[in-house]
N, C-alpha and C positions, 0 to 999 in steps of 0.2 A: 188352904185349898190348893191342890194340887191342878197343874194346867192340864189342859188334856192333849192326849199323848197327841200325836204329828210325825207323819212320815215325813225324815227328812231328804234333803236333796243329793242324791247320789250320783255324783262326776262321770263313772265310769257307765253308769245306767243310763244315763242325758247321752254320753258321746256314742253307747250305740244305738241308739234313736234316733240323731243326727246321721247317722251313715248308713242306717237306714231308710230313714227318709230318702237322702241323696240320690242311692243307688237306687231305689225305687222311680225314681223321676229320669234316672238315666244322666244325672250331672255329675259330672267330673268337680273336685272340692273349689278349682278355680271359678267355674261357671255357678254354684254356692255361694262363695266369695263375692262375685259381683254381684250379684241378685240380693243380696242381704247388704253389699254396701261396706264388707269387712274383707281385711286381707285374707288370704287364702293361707298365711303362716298361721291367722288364727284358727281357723275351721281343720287345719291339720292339726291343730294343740288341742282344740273341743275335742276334735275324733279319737286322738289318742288318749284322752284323758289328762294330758299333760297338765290341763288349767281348765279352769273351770268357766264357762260366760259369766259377764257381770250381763246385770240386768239389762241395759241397752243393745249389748249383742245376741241376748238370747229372743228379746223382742224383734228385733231384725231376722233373726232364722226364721222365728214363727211367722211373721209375714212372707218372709221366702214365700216359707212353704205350706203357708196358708190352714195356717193349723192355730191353735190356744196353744198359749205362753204354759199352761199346765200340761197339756199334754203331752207341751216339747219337753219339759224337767221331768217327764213321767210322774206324775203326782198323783195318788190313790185318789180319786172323787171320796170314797168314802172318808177320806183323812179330814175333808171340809163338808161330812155331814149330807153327802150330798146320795141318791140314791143310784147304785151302778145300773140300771135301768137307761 
């Protein structure tokens, strides 16, 4: 039995969602930086794709900016069944 397919996690797709976000809020990546509680070398390495969040930093963005941990990795709803509704 085959698993079922799954959209995976794409770095470059997550880091413009991230600066998006940002610049949508009007914060500069250091004001980001503190409000999520990470260095601001990080959120420039998210933004540029350089590296990817681990899970504790990507948690932290998502509170930033007061969003679902899914929607900050860009994640299909449909990928988890779910209805785009």
């Amino acid at each position: 039995m085959n698993a079922p397919e799954r959209e995976h996690y794409d770095r470059e797709r997550m880091a413009r969602r991230v600066k998006s976000l940002r610049m949508d809020r009007g914060w500069d990546q250091a004001e980001l930086a503190e409000r999520a509680g990470v260095s601001k070398d990080t959120v420039v390495s998210i933004e540029n794709a350089r590296r990817g969040a681990t899970l504790d930093t990507a948690v932290a963005l998502a509170d930033a900016f007061e969003c679902t941990l899914e929607s900050l990795v860009c994640r299909n709803q449909l990928a988890f069944g779910m209805s785009a509704a």
